[in-house]
N, C-alpha and C positions, 0 to 999 in steps of 0.2 A: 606418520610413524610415531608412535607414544614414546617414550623417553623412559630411561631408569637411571639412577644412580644407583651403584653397586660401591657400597663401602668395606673394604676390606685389606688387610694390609700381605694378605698372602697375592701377591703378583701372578703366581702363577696360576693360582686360582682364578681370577678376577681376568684373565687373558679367556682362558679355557671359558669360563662362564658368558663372556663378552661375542666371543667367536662363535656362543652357540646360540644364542639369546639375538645376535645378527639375522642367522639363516632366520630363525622363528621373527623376522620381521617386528626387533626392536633396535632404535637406538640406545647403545649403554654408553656411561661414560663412568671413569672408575675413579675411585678419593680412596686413599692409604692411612689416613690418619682421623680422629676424630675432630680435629680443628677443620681441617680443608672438608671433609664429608659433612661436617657443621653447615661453614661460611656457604656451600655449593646447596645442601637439601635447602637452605631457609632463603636463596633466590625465587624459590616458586618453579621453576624453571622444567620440574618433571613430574611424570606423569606417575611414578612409581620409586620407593627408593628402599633396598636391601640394604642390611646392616649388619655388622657381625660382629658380634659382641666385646670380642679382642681387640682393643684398639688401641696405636700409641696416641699417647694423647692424653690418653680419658680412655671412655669405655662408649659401645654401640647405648647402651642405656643413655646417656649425657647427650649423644645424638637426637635419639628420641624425646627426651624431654625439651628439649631447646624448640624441638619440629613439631611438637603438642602444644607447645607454649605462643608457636610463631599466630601472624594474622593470618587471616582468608583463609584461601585455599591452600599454604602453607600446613596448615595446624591439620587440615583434611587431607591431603596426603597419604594411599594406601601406603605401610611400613612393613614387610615381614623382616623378622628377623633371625639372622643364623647361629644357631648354637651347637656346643659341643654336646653328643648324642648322651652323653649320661649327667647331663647338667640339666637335671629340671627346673633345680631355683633360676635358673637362666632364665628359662621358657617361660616360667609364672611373673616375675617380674616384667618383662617385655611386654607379655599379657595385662598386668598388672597398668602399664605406664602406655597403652594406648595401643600397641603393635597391633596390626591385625590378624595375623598368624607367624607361626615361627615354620624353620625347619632344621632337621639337627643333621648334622655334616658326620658320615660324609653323605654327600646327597645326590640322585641323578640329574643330570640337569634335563631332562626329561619332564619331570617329578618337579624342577623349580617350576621351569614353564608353562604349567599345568596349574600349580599355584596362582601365580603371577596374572594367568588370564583369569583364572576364576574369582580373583577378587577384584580385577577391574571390569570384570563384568558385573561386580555386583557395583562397586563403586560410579558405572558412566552409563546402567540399565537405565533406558526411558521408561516410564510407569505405563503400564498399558493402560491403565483407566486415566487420563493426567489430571484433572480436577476435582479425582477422588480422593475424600481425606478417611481415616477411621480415626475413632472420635469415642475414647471407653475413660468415662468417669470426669475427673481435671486433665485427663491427657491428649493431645491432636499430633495427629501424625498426620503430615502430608508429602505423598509417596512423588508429587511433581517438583516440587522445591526440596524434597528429602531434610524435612525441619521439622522438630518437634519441637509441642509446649506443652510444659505440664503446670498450672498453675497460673498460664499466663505467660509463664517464662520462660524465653527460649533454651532449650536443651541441647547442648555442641555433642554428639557422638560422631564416632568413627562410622565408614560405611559398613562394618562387619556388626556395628553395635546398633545402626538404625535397620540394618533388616531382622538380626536379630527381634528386638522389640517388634518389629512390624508384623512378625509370625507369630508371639506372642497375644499380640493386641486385638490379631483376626481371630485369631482361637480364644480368647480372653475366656477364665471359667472350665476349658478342657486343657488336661494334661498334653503338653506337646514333649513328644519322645525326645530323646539323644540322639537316637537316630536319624529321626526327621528333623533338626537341627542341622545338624551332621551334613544331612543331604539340601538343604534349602538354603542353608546360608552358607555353609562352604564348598558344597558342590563336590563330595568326596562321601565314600562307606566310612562310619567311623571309624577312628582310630583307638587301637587298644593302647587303654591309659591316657588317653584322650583327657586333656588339661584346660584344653584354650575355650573350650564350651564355658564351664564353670569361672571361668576368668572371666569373658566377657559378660555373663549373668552379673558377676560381682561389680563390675565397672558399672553395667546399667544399672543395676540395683543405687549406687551408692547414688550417680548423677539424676534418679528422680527420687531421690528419697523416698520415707517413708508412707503410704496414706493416712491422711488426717489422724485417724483412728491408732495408729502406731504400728498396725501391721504392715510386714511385707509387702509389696506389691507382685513380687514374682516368687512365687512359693515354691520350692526344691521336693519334689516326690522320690525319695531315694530310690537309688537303683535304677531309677524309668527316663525319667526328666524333669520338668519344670512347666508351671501354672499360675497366670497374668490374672489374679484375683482382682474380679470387676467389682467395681463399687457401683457401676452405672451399666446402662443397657449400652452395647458399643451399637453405631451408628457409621453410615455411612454418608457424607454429605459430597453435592456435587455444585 
């Protein structure tokens, strides 16, 4: 049974969410404050951990950074986190600071649950090819170990941010939609005014830097989507 921490200092919420996240066959366990949701996410100890950005303490942000910062599988830890429905700076920061997706309350929990499995199924997928790497220019991705190098140097992404890249990488050279984004790494129809795409563009962008040359490496087609400008012929090695 996978585990979640749910941080939130609303009780009643955090009962209701716990009670229903049981039936759907998780354990939750609940932290009220940003110290104790701190001390508790950076054990290792779960499989998943919600955050909500109102916290005594500190704030869900202080959470995240601590739990980005932590070792191991600490730092890789899927995160969404919950924000109030007309606070976008909320959303973009969280984005911004590693979260893997947000959702803005009030929410169904329906709709959490549905969340929560589709990013641990991207997080705990086995690779169906496992000793296949793709390999476009200085960058190797390997979908068995879920590691990337660019330059030689290991690259730490979230799991939203390594498959992101990885649809990228296979399409390297063709525009890949918003949509099919949308649909391949978050396993949902786009969202109107949809944020978290272009956030996580931004996080990968900054963590492989630029190519030699100074250009981009994931070029922005306004309106459509985003394109993984090859400087190399991408490759498959087995």
């Amino acid at each position: 049974m996978q585990r979640i921490l749910l941080v939130d200092d609303d009780r009643e919420l955090c009962d209701l969410v716990a009670q229903y996240l049981t039936i759907e066959n998780f354990h939750v366990e609940t932290a009220h404050d940003a110290n104790n949701g701190t001390e508790r996410a950076l054990t290792g100890n779960y499989d998943f951990v919600i955050l909500d950005v109102n916290l005594p303490g500190g704030s869900g942000f202080d959470v995240l950074r601590r739990v980005r910062a932590g070792k191991g599988n600490v730092a890789q830890v899927p995160v969404l986190m919950l924000t109030a429905r007309r606070q976008e700076t909320d959303r973009v920061v969280g984005l911004e600071l590693g979260a893997d997706d947000y959702l803005a309350k009030p929410f169904s929990s329906r709709e959490l649950a549905a969340r929560i499995r589709a990013i641990l199924r991207r997080a705990q997928a086995a690779p169906v090819l496992p000793n296949e790497k793709v390999i476009v220019g200085d960058v190797e991705l390997n979908p068995a170990t879920r590691k990337v190098h660019c330059e030689d140097s290991y690259i730490e992404l979230t799991a939203i941010e390594f498959d992101l890249l990885r649809l990228l990488l296979e399409r390297a050279g063709e525009v890949v939609t918003r949509e099919d984004i949308s649909q391949h790494v978050f396993e949902r129809s786009l969202l109107r005014n949809e944020r978290g795409i272009d956030m996580h563009i931004s996080n990968v962008r900054k963590k492989l830097g630029r190519h030699a040359n100074g250009n981009e490496r994931i070029q922005t087609v306004r309106s459509i989507g985003y394109v993984y400008e090859a400087t190399g012929a991408s490759s498959k090695v087995t």
